[in-house]
N, CA, C and O atoms as CSV, one atom per row, in Angstrom:
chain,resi,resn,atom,element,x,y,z
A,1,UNK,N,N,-52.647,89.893,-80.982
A,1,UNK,CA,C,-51.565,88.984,-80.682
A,1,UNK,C,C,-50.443,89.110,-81.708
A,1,UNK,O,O,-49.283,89.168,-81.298
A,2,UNK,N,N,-50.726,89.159,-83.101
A,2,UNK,CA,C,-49.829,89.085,-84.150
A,2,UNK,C,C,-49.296,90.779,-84.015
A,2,UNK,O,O,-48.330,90.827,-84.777
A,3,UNK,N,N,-49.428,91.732,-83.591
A,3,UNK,CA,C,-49.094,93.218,-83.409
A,3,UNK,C,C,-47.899,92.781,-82.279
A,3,UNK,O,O,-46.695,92.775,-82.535
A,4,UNK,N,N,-48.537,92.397,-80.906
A,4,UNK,CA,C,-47.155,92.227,-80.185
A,4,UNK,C,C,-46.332,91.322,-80.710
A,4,UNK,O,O,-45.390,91.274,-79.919
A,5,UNK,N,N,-46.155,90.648,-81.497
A,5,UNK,CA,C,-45.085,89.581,-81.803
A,5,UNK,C,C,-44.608,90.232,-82.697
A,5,UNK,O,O,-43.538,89.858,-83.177
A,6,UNK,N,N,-45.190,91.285,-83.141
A,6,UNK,CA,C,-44.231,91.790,-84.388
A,6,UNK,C,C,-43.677,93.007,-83.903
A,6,UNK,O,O,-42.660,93.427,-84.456
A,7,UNK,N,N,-44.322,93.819,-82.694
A,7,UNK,CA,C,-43.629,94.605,-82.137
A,7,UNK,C,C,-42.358,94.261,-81.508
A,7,UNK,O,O,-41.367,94.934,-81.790
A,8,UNK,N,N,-42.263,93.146,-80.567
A,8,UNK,CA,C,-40.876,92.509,-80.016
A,8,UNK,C,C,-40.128,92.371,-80.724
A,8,UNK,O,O,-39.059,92.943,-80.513
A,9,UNK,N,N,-40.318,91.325,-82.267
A,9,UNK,CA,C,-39.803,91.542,-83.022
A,9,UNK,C,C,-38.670,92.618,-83.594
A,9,UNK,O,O,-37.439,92.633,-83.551
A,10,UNK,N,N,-39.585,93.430,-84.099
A,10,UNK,CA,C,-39.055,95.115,-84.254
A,10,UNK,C,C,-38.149,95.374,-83.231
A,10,UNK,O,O,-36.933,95.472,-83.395
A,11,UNK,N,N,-39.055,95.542,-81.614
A,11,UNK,CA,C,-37.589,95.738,-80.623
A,11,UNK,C,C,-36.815,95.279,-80.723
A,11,UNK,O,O,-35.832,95.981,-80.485
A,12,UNK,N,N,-36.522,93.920,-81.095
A,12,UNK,CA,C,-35.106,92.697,-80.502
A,12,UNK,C,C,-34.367,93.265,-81.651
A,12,UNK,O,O,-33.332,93.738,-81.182
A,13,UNK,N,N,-34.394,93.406,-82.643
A,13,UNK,CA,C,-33.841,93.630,-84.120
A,13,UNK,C,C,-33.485,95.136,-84.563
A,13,UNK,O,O,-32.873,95.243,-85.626
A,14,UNK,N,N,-33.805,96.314,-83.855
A,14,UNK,CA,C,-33.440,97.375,-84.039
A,14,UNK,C,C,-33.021,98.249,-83.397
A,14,UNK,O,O,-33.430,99.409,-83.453
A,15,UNK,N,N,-31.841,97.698,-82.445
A,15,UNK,CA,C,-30.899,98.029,-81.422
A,15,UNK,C,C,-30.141,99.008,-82.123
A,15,UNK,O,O,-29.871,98.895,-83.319
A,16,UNK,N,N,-29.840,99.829,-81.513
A,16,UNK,CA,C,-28.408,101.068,-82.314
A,16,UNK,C,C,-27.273,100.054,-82.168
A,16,UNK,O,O,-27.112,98.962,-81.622
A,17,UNK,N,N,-26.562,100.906,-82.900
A,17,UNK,CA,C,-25.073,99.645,-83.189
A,17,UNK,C,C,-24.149,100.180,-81.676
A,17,UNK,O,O,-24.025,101.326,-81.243
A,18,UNK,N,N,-23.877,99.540,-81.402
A,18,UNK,CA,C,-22.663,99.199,-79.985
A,18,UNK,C,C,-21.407,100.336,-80.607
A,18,UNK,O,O,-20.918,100.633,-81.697
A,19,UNK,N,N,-21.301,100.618,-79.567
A,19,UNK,CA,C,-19.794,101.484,-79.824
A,19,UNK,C,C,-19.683,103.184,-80.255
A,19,UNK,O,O,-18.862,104.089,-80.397
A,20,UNK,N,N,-20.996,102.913,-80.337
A,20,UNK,CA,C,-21.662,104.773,-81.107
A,20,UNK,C,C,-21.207,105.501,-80.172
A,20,UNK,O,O,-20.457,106.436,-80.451
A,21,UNK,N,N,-21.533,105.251,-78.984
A,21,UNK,CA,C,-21.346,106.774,-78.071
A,21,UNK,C,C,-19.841,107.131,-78.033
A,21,UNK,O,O,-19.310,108.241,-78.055
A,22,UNK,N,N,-19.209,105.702,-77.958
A,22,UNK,CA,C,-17.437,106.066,-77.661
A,22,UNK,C,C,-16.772,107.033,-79.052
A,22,UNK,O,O,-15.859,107.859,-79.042
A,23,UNK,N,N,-17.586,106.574,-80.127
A,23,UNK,CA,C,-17.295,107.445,-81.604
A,23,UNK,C,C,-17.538,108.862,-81.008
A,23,UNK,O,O,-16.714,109.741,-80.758
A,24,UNK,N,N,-18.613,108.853,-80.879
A,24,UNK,CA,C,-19.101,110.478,-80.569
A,24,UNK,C,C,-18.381,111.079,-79.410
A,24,UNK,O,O,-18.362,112.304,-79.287
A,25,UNK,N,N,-17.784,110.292,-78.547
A,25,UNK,CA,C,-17.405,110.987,-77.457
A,25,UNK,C,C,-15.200,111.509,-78.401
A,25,UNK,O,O,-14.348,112.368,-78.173
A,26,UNK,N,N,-15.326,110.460,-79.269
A,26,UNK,CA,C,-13.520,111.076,-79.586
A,26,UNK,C,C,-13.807,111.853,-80.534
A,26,UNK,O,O,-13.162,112.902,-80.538
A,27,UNK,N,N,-14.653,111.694,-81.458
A,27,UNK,CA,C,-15.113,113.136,-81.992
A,27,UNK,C,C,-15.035,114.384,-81.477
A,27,UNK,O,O,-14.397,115.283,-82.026
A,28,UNK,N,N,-15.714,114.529,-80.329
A,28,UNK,CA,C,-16.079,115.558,-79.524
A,28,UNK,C,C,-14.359,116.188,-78.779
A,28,UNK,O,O,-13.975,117.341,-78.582
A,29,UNK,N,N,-13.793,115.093,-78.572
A,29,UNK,CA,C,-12.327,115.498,-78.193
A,29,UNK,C,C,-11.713,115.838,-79.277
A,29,UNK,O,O,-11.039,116.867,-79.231
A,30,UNK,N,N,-11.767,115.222,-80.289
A,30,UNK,CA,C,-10.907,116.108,-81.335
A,30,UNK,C,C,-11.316,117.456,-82.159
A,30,UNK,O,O,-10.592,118.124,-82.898
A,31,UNK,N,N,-12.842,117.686,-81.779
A,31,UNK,CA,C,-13.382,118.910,-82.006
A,31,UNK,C,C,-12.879,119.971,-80.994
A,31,UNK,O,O,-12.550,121.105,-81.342
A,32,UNK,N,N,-12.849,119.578,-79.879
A,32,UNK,CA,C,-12.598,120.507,-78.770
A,32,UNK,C,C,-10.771,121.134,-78.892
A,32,UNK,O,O,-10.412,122.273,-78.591
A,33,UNK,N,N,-9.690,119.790,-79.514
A,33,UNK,CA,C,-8.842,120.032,-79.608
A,33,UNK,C,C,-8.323,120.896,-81.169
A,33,UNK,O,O,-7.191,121.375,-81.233
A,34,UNK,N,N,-9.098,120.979,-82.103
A,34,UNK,CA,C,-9.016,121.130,-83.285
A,34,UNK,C,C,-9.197,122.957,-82.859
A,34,UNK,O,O,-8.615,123.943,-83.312
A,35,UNK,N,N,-10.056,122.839,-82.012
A,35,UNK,CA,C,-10.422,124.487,-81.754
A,35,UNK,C,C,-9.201,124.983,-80.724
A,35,UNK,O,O,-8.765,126.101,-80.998
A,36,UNK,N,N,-8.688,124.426,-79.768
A,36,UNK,CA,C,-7.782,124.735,-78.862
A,36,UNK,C,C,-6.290,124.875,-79.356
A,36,UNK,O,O,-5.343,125.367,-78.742
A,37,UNK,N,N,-6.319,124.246,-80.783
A,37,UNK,CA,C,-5.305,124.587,-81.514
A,37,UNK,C,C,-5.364,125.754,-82.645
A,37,UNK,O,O,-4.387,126.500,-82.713
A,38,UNK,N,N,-5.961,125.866,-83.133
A,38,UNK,CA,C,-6.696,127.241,-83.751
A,38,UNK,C,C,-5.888,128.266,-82.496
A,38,UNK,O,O,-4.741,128.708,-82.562
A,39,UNK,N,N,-6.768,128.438,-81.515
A,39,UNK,CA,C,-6.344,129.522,-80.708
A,39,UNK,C,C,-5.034,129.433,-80.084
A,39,UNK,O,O,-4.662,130.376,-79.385
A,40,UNK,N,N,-4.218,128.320,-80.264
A,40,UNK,CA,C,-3.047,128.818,-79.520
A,40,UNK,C,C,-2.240,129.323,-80.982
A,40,UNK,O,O,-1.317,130.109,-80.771
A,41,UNK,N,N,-2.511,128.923,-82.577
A,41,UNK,CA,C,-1.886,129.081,-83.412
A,41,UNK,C,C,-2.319,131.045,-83.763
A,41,UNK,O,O,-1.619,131.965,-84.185
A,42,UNK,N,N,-3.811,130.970,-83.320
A,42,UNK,CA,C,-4.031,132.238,-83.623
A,42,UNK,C,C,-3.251,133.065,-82.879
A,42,UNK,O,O,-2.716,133.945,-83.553
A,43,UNK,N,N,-2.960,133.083,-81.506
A,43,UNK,CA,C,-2.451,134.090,-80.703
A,43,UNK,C,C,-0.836,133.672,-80.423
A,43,UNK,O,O,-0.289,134.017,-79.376
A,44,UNK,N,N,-0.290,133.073,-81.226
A,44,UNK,CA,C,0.877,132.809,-80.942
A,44,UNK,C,C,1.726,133.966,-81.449
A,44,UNK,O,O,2.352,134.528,-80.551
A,45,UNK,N,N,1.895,134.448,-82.657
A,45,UNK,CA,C,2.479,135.770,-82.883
A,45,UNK,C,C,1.632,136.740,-83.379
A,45,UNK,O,O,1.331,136.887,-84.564
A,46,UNK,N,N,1.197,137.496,-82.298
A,46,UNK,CA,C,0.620,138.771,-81.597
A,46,UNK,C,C,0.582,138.957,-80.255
A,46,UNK,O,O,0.982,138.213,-79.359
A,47,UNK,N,N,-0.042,140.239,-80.190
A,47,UNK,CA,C,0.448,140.660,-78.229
A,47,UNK,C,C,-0.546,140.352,-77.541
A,47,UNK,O,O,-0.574,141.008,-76.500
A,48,UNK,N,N,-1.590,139.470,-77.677
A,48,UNK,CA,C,-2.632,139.283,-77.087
A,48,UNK,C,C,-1.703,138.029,-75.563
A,48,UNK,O,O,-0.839,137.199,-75.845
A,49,UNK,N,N,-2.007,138.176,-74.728
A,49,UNK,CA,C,-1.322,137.844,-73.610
A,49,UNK,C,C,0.346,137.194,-73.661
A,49,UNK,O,O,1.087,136.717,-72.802
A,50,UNK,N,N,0.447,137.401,-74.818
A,50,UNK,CA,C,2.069,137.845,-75.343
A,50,UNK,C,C,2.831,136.205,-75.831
A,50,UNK,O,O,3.959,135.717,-75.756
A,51,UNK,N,N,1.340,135.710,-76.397
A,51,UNK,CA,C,1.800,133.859,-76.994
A,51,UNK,C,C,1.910,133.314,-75.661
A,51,UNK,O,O,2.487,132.226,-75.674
A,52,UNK,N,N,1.559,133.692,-74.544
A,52,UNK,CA,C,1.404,132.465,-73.543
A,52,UNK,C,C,0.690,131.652,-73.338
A,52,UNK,O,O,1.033,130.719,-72.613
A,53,UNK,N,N,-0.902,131.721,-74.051
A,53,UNK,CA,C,-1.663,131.150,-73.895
A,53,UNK,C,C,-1.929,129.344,-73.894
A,53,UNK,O,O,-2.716,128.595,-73.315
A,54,UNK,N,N,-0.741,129.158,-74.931
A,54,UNK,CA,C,-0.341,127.759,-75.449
A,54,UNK,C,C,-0.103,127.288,-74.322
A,54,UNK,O,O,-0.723,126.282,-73.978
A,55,UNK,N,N,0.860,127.884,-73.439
A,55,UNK,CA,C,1.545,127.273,-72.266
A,55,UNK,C,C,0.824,127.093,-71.177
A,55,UNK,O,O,1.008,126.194,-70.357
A,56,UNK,N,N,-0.481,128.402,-71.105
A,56,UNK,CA,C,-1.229,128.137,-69.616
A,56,UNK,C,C,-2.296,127.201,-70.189
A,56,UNK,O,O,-2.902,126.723,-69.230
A,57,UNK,N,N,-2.950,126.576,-71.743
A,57,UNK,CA,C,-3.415,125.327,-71.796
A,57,UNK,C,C,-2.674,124.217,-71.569
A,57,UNK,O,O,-3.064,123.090,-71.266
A,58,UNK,N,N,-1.838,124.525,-71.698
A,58,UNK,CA,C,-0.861,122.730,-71.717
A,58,UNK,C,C,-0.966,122.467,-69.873
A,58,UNK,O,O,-1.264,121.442,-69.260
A,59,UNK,N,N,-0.607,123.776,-69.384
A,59,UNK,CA,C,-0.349,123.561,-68.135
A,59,UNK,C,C,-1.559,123.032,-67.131
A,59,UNK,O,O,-1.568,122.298,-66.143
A,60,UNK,N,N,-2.593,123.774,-67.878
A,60,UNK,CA,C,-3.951,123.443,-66.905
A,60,UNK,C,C,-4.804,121.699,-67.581
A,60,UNK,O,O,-5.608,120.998,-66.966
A,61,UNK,N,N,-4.332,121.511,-68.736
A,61,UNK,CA,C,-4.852,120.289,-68.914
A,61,UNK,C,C,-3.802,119.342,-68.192
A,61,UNK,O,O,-4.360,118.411,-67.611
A,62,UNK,N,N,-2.532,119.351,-68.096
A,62,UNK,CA,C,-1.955,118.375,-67.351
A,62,UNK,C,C,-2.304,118.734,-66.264
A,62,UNK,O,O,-3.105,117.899,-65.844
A,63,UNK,N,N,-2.078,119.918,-65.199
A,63,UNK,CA,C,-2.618,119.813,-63.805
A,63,UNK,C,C,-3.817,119.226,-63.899
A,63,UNK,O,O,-3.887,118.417,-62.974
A,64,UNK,N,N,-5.266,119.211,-64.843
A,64,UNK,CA,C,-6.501,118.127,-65.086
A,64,UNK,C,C,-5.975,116.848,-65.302
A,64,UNK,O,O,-6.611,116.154,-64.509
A,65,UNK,N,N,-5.182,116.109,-65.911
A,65,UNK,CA,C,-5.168,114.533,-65.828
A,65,UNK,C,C,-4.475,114.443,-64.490
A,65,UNK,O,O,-4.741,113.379,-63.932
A,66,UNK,N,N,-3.651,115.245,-63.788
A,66,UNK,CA,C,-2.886,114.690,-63.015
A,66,UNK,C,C,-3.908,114.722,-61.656
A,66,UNK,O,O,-3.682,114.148,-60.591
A,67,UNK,N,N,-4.892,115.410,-61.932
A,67,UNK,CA,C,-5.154,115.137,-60.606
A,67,UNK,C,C,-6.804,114.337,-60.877
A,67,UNK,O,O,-7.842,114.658,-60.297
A,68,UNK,N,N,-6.650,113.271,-61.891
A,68,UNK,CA,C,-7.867,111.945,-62.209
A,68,UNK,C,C,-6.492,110.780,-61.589
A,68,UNK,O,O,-6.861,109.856,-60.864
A,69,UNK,N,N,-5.739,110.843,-61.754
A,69,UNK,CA,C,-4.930,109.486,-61.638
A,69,UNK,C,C,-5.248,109.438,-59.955
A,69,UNK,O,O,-4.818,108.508,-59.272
């Protein structure tokens, strides 16, 4: 009897903290963007698809929000 009351216990009281996943999820966006800037800075002056690359990300992430609204 005194094991389950101290197990509930334990459960009710050692919840993860609220709000964690939304941390981890803008993390994860600013990791993704931290790298997507890297590569448009890397290929911006050299001939690798001739510095357009910046432009066909910008272009394909707005055609992506525009078509969530």
């Amino acid at each position: 009897m005194a094991y389950r009351v101290m197990g509930r216990l334990h459960a009710a009281t050692s919840r993860p903290c609220a709000g964690q996943g939304t941390v981890e999820y803008v993390a994860l966006i600013l990791l993704v963007a931290i790298v997507l800037t890297g590569v448009v800075a890397a290929t911006r002056k050299t001939n690798i698809g001739g510095g357009e690359i910046g432009q066909t990300i910008v272009t394909k992430l707005k055609a992506a929000l525009d078509g969530v609204k």
